[in-house]
C-alpha positions in Angstrom: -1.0 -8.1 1.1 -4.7 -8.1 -0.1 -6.2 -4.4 -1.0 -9.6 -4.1 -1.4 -12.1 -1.3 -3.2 -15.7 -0.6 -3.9 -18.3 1.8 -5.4 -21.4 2.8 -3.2 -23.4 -0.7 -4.8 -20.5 -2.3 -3.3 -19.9 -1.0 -0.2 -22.2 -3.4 2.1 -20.8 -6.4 0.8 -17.1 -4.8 1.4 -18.1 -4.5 5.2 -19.0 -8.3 5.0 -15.7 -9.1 3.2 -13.7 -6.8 5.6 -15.3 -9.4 8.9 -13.9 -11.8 7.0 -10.5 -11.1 6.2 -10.2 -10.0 9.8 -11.3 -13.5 11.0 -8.9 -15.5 8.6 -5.5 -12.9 10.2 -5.2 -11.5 5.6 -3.3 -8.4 5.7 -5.8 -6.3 4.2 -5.7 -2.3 2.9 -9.0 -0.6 2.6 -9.0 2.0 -0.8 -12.5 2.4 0.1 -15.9 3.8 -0.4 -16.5 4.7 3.1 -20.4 4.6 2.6 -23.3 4.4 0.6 -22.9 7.8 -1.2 -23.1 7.8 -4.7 -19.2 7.4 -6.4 -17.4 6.4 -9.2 -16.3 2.9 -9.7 -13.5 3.3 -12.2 -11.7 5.5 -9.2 -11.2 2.7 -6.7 -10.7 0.3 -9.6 -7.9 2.0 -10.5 -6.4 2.3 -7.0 -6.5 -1.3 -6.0 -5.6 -2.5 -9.8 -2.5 -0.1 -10.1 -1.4 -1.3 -6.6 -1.5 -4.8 -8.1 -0.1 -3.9 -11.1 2.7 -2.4 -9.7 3.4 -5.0 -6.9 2.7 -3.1 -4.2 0.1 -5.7 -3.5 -0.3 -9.4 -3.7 -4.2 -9.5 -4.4 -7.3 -7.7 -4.6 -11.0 -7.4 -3.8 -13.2 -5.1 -6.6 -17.4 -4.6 -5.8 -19.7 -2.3 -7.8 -23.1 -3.3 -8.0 -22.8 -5.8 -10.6 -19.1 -6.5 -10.9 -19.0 -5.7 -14.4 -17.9 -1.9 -14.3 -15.0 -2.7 -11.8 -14.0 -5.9 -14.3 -13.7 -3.7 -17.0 -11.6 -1.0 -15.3 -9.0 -3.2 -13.6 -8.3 -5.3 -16.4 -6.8 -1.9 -18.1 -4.1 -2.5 -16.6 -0.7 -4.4 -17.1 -0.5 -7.7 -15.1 -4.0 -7.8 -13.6 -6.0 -10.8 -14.0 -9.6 -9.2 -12.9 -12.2 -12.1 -12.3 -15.8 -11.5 -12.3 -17.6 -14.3 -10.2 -21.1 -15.3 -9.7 -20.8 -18.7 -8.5 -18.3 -21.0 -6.4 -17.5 -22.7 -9.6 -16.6 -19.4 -11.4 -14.3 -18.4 -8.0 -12.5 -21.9 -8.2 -12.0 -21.4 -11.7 -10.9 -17.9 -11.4 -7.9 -19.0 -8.9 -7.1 -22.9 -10.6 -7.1 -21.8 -14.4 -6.6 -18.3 -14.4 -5.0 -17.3 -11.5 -6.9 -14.2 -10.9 -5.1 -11.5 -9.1 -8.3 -9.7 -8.4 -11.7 -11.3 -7.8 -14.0 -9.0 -8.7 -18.1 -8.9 -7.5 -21.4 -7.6 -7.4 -22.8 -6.3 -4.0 -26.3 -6.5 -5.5 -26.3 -9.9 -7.3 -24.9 -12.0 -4.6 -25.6 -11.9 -0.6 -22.7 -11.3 1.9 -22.6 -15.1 2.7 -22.3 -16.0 -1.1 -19.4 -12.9 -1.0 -17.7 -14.3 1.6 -17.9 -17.9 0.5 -16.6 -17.3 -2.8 -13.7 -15.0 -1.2 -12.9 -18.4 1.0 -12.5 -20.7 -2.4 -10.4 -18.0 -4.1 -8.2 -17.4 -1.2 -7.7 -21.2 -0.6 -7.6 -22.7 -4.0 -3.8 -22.8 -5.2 -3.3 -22.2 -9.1 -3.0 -25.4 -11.4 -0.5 -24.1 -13.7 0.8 -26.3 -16.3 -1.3 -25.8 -19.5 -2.6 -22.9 -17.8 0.1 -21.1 -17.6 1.0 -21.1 -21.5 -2.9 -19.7 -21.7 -1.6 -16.7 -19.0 2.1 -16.2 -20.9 -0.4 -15.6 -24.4 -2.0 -13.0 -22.4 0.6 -11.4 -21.4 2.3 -11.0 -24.7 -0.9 -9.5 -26.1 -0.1 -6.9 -23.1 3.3 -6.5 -24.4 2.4 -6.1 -27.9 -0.2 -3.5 -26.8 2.2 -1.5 -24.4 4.8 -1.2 -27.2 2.5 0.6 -29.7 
């Protein structure tokens, strides 16, 4: 299951994303904003990266105005790989090298068809692993090294 959240800057690209996921059949779970009224990004960070974190979801969708504020709160927690994209390179990358759990974006840098595009490429690109992975298992030993402080 995909969850997806956003902040007020967010919320018309969500609506785009939300058409989307609808069309391709992705179990999908809606931590809102339900509108354009002003809100606080780290909240709905929080809710779709603690569902991830936990395992209670597979995947999820972050948009703020620029990305950056929802990038930065996600990544706070353990086990999420929170992805700022701009590009269809950067959403490639974000699934191939990284394996992203969250792809994160801006709903005033990018237009709904670049959202939904780059949602597409993340969706369908499968992670490369291999020398990748030893780059993820380093990150998740500096995790472990911060949780046990």
């Amino acid at each position: 299951m995909l969850v997806i959240g956003c902040d007020h800057g967010g919320y018309e690209l969500k609506l785009a994303i939300l058409e989307l996921l609808r069309e391709r059949a992705v179990e999908c779970t809606d931590f809102g904003t339900d509108g354009s009224d002003s809100v606080d990004y780290p909240d709905f960070a929080a809710k779709v990266a603690a569902a991830v974190s936990s395992g209670d979801a597979e995947s999820g969708v972050l948009i703020c105005g620029t990305g950056i504020g929802m990038s930065i709160s996600a990544n706070k927690f353990p086990d999420v790989r929170a992805a700022l994209v701009h590009d269809e390179f950067t959403a490639k990358m974000a699934r191939e090298h990284n394996n992203a759990n969250i792809l994160v974006m801006g709903g005033r840098v990018l237009t709904p068809d670049q959202g939904k595009k780059f949602v597409e490429i993340w969706l369908d690109t499968e992670f490369a692993g291999g020398r990748h992975q030893n780059r993820l298992d380093k990150i998740t030993a500096i995790e472990q090294q911060i949780i046990e402080r």
